[in-house]
ROBA-492963 format. One record per residue (C-alpha): x, y, z. Coordinates in steps of 0.02 Angstrom, whole numbers, padded with zeros to 5 digits, always signed. Each point is the difference from the previous one (the first is absolute). Layout:
<recs>
XYZ
...
</recs>
This chain:
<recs>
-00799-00391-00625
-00060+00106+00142
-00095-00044+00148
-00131+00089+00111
-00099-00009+00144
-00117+00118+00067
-00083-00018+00181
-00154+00118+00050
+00002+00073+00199
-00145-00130+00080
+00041-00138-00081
+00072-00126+00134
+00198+00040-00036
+00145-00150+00056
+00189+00062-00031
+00119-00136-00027
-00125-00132+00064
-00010+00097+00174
-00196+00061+00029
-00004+00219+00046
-00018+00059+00159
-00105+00136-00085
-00147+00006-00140
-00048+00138-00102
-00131+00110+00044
-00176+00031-00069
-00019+00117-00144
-00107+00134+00113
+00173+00012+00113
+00125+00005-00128
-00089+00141-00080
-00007+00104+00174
+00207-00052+00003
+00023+00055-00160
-00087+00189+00026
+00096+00014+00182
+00166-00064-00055
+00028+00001-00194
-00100+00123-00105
+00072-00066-00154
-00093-00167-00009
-00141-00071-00092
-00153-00026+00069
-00034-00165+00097
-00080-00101-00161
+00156+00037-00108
+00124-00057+00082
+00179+00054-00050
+00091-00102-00095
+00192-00025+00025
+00135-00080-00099
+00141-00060+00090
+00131-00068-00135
+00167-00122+00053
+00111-00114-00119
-00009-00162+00020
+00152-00040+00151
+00061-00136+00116
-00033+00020+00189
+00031-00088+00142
-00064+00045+00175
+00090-00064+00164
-00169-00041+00085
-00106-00047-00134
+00064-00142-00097
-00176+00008-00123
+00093+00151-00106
+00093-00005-00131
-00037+00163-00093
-00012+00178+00053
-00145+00016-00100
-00100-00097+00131
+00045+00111+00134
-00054+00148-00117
-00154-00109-00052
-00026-00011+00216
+00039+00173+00050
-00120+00053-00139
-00146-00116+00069
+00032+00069+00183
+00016+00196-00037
-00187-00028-00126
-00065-00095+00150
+00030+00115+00122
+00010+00176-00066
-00119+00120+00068
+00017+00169-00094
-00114-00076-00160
-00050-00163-00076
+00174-00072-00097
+00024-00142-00139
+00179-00035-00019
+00082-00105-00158
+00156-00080+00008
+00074+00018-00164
+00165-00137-00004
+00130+00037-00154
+00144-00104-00053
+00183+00094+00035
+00016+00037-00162
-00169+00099-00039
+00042+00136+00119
-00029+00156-00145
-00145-00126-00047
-00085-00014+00138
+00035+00201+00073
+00033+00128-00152
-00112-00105-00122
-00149+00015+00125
+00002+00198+00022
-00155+00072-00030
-00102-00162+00016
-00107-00078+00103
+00160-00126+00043
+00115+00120+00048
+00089-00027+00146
-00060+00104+00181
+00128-00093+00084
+00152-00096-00049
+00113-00125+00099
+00170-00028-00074
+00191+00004-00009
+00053+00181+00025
+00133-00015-00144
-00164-00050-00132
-00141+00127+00094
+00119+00156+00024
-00022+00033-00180
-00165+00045+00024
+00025+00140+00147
+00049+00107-00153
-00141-00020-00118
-00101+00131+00126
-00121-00130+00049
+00067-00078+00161
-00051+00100+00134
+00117+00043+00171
-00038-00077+00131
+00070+00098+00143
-00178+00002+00098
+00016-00205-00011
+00193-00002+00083
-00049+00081+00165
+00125+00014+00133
-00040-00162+00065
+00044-00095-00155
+00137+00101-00023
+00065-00060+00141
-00027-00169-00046
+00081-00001-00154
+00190+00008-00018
+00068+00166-00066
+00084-00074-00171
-00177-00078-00046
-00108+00163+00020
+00188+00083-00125
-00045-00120-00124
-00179+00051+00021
+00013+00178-00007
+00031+00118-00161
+00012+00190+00020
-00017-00032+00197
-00185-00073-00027
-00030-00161+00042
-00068-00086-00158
-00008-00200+00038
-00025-00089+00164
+00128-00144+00043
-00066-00174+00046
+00154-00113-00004
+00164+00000-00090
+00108-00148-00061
+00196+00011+00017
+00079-00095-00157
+00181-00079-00016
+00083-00149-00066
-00015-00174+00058
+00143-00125-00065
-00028-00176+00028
+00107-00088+00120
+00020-00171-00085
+00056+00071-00147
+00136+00113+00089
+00066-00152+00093
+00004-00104-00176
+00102+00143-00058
+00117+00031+00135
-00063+00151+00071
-00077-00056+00195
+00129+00150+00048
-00118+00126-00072
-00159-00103+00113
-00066+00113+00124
-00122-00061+00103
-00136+00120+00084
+00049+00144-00068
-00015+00126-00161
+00203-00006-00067
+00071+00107-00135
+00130-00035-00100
+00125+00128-00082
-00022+00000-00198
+00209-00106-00007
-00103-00122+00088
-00167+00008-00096
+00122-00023-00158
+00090-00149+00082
-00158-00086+00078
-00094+00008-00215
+00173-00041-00061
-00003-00158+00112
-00186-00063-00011
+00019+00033-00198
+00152-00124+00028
-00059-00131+00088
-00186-00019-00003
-00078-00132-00081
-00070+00015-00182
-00166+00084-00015
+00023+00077+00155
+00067+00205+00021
+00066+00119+00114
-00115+00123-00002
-00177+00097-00075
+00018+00120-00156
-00161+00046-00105
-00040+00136-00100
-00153-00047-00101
-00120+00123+00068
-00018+00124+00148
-00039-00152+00137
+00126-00005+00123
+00104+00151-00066
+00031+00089+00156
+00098-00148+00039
+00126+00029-00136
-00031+00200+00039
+00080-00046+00180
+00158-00101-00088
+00028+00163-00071
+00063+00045+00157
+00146-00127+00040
+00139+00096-00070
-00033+00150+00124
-00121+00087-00118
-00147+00124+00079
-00115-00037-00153
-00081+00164+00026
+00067+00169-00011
-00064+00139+00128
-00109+00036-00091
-00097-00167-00034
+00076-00038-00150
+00065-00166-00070
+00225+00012+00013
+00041-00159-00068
+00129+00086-00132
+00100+00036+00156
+00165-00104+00008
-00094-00104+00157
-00164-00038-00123
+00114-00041-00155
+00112-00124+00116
-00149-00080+00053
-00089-00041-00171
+00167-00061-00037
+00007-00112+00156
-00155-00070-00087
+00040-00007-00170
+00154-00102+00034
-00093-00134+00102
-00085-00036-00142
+00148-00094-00095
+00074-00035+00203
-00179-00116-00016
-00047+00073+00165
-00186+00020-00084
-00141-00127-00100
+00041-00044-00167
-00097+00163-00092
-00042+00084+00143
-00072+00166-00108
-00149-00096-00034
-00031-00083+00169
-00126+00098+00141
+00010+00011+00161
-00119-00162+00040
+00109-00104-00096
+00166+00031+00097
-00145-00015+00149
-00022-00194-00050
+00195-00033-00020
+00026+00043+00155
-00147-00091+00087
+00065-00156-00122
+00169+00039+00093
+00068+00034-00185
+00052+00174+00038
+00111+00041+00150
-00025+00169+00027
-00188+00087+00002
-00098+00169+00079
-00128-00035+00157
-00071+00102+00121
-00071-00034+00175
-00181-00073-00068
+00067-00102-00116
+00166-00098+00113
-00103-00106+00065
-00030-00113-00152
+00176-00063+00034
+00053-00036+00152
+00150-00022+00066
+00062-00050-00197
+00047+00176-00016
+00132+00161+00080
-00036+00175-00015
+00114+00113-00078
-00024+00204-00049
+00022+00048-00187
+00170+00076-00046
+00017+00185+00028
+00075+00147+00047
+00069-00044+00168
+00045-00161+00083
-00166-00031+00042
-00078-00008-00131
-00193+00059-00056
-00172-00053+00017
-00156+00079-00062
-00168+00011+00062
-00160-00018-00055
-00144+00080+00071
-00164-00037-00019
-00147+00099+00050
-00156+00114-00044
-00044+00165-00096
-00184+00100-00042
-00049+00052-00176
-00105+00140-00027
-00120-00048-00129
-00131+00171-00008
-00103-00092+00161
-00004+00092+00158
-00093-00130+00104
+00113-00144-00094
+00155+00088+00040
-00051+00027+00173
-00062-00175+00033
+00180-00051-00084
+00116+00100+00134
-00123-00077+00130
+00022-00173-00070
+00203+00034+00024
-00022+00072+00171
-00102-00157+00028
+00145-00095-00016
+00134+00092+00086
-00111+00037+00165
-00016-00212+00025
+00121-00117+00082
-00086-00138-00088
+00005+00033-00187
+00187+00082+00026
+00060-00147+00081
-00052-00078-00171
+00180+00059-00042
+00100-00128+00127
+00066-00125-00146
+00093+00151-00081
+00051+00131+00099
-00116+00106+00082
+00003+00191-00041
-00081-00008+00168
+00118+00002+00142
-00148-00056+00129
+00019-00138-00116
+00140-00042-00006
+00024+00001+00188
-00133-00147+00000
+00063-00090-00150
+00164+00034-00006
+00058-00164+00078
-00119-00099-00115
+00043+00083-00150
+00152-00101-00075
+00165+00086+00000
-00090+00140+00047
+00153+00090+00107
+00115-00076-00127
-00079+00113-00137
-00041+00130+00102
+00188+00038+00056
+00048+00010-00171
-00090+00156-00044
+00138+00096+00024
+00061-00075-00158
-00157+00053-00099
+00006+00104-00165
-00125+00067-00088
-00016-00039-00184
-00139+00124-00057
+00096+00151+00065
-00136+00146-00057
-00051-00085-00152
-00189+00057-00026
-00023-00140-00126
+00072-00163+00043
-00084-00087-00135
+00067+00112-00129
+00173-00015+00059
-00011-00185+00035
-00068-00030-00202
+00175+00088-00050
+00100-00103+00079
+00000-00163-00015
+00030+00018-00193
+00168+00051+00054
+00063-00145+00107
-00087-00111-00122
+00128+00086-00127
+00130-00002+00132
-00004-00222-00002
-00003-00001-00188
+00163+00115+00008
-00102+00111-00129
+00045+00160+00120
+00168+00013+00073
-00005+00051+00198
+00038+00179-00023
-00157-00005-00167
-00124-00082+00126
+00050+00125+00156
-00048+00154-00135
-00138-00106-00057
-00072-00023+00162
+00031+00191+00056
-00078+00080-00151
-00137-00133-00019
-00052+00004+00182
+00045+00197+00037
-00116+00017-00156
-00152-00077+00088
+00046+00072+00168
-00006+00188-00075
-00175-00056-00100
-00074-00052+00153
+00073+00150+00097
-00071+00116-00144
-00161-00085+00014
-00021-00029+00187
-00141+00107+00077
-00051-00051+00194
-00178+00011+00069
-00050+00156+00090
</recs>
């Protein structure tokens, strides 16, 4: 089920409960805007309609306890820009889409009336769509200003073929928690740290499962495993990674059948009958593992710096096993891009919409609960943001798990069917790494075949 909401410029406009400092102008005015300053748009009695799209996502602001969902930020930012654009009267719709309705909601809406002008999501999910040729750059929109407001590894995640394609908002840094109580039950305060992200080598990863596998209590498990769809994947992408392996070849490409990839799906495969996982973990997703762990039935499970805060003090920080002794994160970056859907003034009014957002303090701040692709920001918020400089002095340790892939979706669909035969034992480690690589590689050089940018 979607939802929308559209709001008219001159109707009395409130953003997050807070009343506008400005109103929209009169239809006479807007007109005279819209022949000085945008050619493009419609005449002042048909007003251009935008469709801003965003999945459905949790949200927390530090200042503004009422949110719980980026969607009413979107829903706010929306009301404010319709309110108070001049260029041309504007209608925008806030179109909200569950996380799993992604192709749904974006490629099943081309060449509709509901297709997206703008779209809000994870960069990982919305990347995809740079190369269907309809997501416009949006160089003009990353002025130097913003540029300098932005740290340099957001705008390289944001750029393909040196244009700048989508527009950073925040980012969210995830590791592993492992709950304290059940470490001390098991022996294991040693490996405690307190106020700090620790890494473990993979001897001690092996020694700490080996342990909690031992001694916890029945019904209760070391750590996640699923494999029964693509939620959560790039999870089990990043364990890929503890026995040294780069995942990725130079060129983009998925390495797994490298000794390092094969050691590690072994590492995995083994903890199976070691009991380090649930009982059947092939068929479990992501959100189950997710309630073991907040039913402190599972020891070991991935946060990030929005989502700590649900537990306290009850849980330590610890990178994933990788390829150095300090282990890996990834990041998850969240932000904006423009379709071009065969409108001129709708396309304009969407790249205004975006600038919109990046030229105020008030609707980036929005961002302070995650953390800010705004360094201004982040300045502010940074002390109120929790374990804000915890996270943020960890990015060092950051990899990236898309690499060049210009279809994330396609790769992701590929590969879960392999770890899922990976816990049954139906592949061996050194079947699953080939899997995996000509699978993924497969979908990687179809969407590299395919791939056309915008003009």
């Amino acid at each position: 089920m979607t939802l929308g909401r559209s709001l008219h410029v001159g109707a009395p406009a409130h953003a997050l409960g807070r009343p506008l400092s400005r109103r929209g102008f009169c239809a006479a005015t807007a007109l005279a805007a819209c022949v000085l300053a945008a050619p493009g748009c419609a005449p002042a009695t048909d007003a251009v309609h935008l469709v801003v799209k965003v999945p459905r996502t949790g949200h927390s602001v530090v200042f503004d306890d009422s949110i719980t969902q980026v969607e009413a930020v979107i829903q706010a930012m929306a009301d404010d820009f319709a309110a108070t654009y001049e260029a041309c009267p504007v209608e925008v719709e806030v179109v909200v889409f569950e996380q799993n309705q992604y192709d749904a909601a974006v490629r099943g809406t081309f060449d509709t009336p509901k297709a997206p002008d703008v779209l809000y999501g994870d960069y990982f999910n919305i990347s995809t769509y740079i190369h269907t040729g309809r997501v416009v750059s949006l160089d003009d929109v990353a002025t130097p200003d913003v540029r300098a407001d932005v740290s340099d590894y957001l705008w390289e995640m944001s750029t393909v073929d040196g244009r700048v394609f989508l527009m950073p908002y925040l980012a969210r840094q995830n590791v592993l928690a492992y709950n304290k109580e059940l470490f001390l039950q098991a022996g294991l305060g040693d490996f405690i740290a307190e106020g700090e992200i620790t890494a473990w080598s993979l001897e001690e990863w092996t020694h700490i499962l080996d342990t909690l596998a031992a001694k916890l209590p029945q019904g209760t498990f070391p750590m996640m495993m699923y494999a029964a769809s693509s939620q959560g994947d790039t999870h089990i992408m990043t364990l890929l990674r503890s026995a040294g392996s780069s995942f990725f070849d130079e060129g983009g490409h998925f390495a797994l059948s490298a000794p390092e990839g094969v050691a590690a799906l072994r590492w995995i495969q083994e903890g199976v009958g070691r009991g380090w996982f649930p009982p059947h973990a092939e068929n479990l997703e992501i959100e189950d593992c997710s309630s073991l762990f907040r039913a402190g039935q599972l020891a070991i499970y991935m946060v990030n710096n929005a989502s700590i805060g649900r537990y306290g003090d009850a849980v330590g920080l610890v990178n994933f096993p990788g390829p150095d002794a300090d282990g890996c994160a990834t990041t998850f970056i969240s932000g904006f891009e423009v379709f071009d859907n065969g409108d001129a003034a709708k396309l304009q009014v969407a790249r205004d919409f975006v600038s919109f957002v990046y030229g105020s303090d008030r609707w980036l701040s929005y961002a302070a609960g995650a953390m800010p692709a705004s360094k201004r920001v982040a300045e502010r918020y940074g002390t109120e943001i929790l374990c804000y400089d915890l996270f943020r002095s960890n990015v060092s340790n950051v990899v990236d798990f898309t690499g060049s892939n210009p279809d994330t979706l396609a790769v992701r669909d590929v590969f879960y069917p392999c770890i899922h035969d990976l816990l049954t034992g139906k592949l061996t480690p050194e079947e699953c790494a080939a899997r995996i690589d000509a699978n993924c590689n497969a979908a990687i050089d179809a969407g590299i075949a395919e791939s056309r940018l915008h003009e």
